[in-house]
Residue frames relative to the residue before (quaternion, step in Angstrom):
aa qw qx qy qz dx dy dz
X 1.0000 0.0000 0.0000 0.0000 0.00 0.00 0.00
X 0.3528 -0.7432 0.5608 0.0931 4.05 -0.52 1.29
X 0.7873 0.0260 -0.0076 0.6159 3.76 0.88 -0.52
X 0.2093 -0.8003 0.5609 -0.0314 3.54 0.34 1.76
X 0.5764 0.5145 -0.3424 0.5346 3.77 0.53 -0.99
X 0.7072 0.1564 -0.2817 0.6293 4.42 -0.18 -0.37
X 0.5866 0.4850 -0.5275 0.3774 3.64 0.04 0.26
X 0.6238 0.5885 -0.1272 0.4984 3.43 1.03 -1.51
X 0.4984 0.7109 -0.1471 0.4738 3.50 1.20 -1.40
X 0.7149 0.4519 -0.0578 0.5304 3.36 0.04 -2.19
X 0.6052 0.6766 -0.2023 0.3674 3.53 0.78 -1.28
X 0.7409 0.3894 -0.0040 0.5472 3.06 0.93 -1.75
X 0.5452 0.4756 -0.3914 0.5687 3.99 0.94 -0.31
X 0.7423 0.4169 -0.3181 0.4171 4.10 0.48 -0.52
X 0.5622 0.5478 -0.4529 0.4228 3.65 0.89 -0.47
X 0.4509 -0.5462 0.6626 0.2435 3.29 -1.53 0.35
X 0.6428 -0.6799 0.2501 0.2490 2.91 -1.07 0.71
X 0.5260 0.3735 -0.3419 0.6834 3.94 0.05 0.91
X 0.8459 0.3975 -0.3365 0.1145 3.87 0.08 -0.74
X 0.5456 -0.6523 0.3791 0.3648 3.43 -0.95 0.56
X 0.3886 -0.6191 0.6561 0.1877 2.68 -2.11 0.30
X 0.0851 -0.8166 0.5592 0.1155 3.78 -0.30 0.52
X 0.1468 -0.7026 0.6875 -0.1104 3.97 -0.41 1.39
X 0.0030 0.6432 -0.7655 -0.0146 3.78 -1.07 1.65
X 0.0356 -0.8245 0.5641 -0.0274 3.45 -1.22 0.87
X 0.2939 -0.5312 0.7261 0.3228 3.49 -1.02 0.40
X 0.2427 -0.5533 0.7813 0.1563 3.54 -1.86 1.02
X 0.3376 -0.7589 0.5324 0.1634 2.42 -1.50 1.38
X 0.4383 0.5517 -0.5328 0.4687 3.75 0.98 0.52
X 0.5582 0.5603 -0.4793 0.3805 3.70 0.75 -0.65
X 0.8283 -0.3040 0.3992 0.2494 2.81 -2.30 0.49
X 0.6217 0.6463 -0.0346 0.4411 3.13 1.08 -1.64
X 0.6139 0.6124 -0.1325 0.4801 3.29 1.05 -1.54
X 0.8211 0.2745 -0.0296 0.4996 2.86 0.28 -1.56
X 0.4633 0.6313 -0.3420 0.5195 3.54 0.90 0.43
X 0.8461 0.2535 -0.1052 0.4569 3.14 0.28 -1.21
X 0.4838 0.6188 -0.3360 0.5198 3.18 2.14 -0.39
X 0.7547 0.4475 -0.3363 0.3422 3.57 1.03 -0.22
X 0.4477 0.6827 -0.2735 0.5087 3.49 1.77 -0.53
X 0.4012 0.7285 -0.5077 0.2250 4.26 1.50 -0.97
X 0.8322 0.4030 -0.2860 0.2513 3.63 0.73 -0.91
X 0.5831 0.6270 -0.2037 0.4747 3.17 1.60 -0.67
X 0.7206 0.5256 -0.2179 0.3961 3.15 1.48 -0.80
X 0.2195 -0.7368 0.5803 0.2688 3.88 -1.01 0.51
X 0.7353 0.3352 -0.4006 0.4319 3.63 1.03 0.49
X 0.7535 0.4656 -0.2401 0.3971 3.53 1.11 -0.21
X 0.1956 0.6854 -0.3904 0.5828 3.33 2.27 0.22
X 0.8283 0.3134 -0.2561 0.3874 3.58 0.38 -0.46
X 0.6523 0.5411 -0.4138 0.3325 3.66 1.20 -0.46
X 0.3510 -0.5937 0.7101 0.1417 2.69 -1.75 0.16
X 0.0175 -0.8611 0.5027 -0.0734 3.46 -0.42 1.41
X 0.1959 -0.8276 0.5242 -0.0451 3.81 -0.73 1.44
X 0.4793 -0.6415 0.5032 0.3249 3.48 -1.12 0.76
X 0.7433 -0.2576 0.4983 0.3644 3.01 -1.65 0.12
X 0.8348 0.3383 -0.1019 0.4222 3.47 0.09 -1.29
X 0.4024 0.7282 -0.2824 0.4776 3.45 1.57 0.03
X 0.7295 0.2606 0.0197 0.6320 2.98 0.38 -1.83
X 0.4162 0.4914 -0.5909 0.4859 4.17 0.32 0.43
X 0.7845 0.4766 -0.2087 0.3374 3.13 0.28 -1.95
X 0.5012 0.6761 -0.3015 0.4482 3.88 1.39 0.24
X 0.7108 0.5169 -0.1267 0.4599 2.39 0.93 -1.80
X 0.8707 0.3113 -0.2755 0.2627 3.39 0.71 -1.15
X 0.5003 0.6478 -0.3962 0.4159 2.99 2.05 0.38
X 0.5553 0.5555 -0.2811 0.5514 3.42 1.34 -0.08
X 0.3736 -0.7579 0.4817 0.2323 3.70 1.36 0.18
X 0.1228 0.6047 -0.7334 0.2854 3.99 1.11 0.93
X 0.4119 -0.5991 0.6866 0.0034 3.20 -2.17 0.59
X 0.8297 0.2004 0.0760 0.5155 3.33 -1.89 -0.01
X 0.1672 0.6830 -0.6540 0.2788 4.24 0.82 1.31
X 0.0001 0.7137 -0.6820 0.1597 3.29 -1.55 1.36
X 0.2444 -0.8344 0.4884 -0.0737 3.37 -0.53 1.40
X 0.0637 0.7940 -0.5951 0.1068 3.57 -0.52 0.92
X 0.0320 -0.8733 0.4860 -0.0118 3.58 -1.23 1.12
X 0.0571 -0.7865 0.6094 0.0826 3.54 -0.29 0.59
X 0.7110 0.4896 -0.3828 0.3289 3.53 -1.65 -0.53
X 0.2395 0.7639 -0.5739 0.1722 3.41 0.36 1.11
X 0.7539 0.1257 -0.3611 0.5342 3.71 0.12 0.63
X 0.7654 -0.3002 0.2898 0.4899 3.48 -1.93 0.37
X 0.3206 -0.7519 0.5215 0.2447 4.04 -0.88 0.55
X 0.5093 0.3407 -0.4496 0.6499 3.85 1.15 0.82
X 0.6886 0.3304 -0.4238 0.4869 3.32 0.38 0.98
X 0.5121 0.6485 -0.3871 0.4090 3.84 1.34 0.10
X 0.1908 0.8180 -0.5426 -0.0062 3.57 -0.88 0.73
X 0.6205 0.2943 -0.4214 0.5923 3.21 1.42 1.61
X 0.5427 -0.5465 0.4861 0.4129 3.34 -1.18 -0.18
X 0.2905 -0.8449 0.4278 0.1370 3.08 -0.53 0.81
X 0.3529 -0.8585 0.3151 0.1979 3.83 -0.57 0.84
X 0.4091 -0.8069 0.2979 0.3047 3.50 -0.12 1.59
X 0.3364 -0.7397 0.5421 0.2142 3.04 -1.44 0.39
X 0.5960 -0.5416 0.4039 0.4339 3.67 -0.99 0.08
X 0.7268 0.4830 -0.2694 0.4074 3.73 -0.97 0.03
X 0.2400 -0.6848 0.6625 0.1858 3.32 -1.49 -0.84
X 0.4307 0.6910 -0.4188 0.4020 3.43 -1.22 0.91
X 0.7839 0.2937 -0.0343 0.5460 3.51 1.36 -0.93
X 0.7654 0.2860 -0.1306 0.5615 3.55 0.96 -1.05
X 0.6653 -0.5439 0.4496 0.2436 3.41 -1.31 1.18
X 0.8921 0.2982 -0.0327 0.3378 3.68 1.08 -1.00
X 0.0215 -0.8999 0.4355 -0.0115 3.28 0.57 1.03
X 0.1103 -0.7523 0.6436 0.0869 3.40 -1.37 0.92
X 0.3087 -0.7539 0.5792 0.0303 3.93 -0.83 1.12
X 0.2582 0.8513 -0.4568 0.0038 3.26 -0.86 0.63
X 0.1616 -0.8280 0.5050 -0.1825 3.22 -0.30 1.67
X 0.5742 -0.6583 0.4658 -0.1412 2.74 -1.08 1.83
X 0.2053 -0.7933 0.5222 0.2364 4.12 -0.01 1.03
């Protein structure tokens, strides 16, 4: 996404009032992030992304006046090394995968 803020925006004009918005991200500070943030050239699908912190996409949200934000993270080791499911955790900071949710 090249202009996340009018996406988010646009986002926020369609909810009804009270409903959520649910945003899954790779952080780009994360392990993860920065992993996949090295592969951009090699790749024909990640050559195109566009990859935001955690704190990035808060700083949207709270400029867009979303509510009631709740943060959940999973993927905490290289994922060709996973052989369970792994059980998210609240927050952000540790796990490659972050989900936001924010509340009009």
């Amino acid at each position: 996404m090249k202009d996340p803020l009018t996406a988010l925006f646009e986002a926020k004009r369609i909810l009804k009032p009270g409903g959520s918005l649910i945003l899954g991200i790779i952080d780009k500070e994360s392990f993860l992030g920065k992993l996949y943030q090295s592969k951009r050239e090699k790749s024909k699908f990640l050559k195109y992304a566009n990859f935001y912190s955690v704190r990035e996409i808060l700083d949207f949200l709270e400029k867009l006046r979303f509510r009631d934000i709740k943060i959940c993270q999973t993927i905490f080791k290289n994922p060709q090394e996973l052989t369970e499911i792994e059980v998210p955790k609240e927050g952000y900071g540790e796990g490659g995968f972050v989900v936001i949710r924010g509340v009009k």
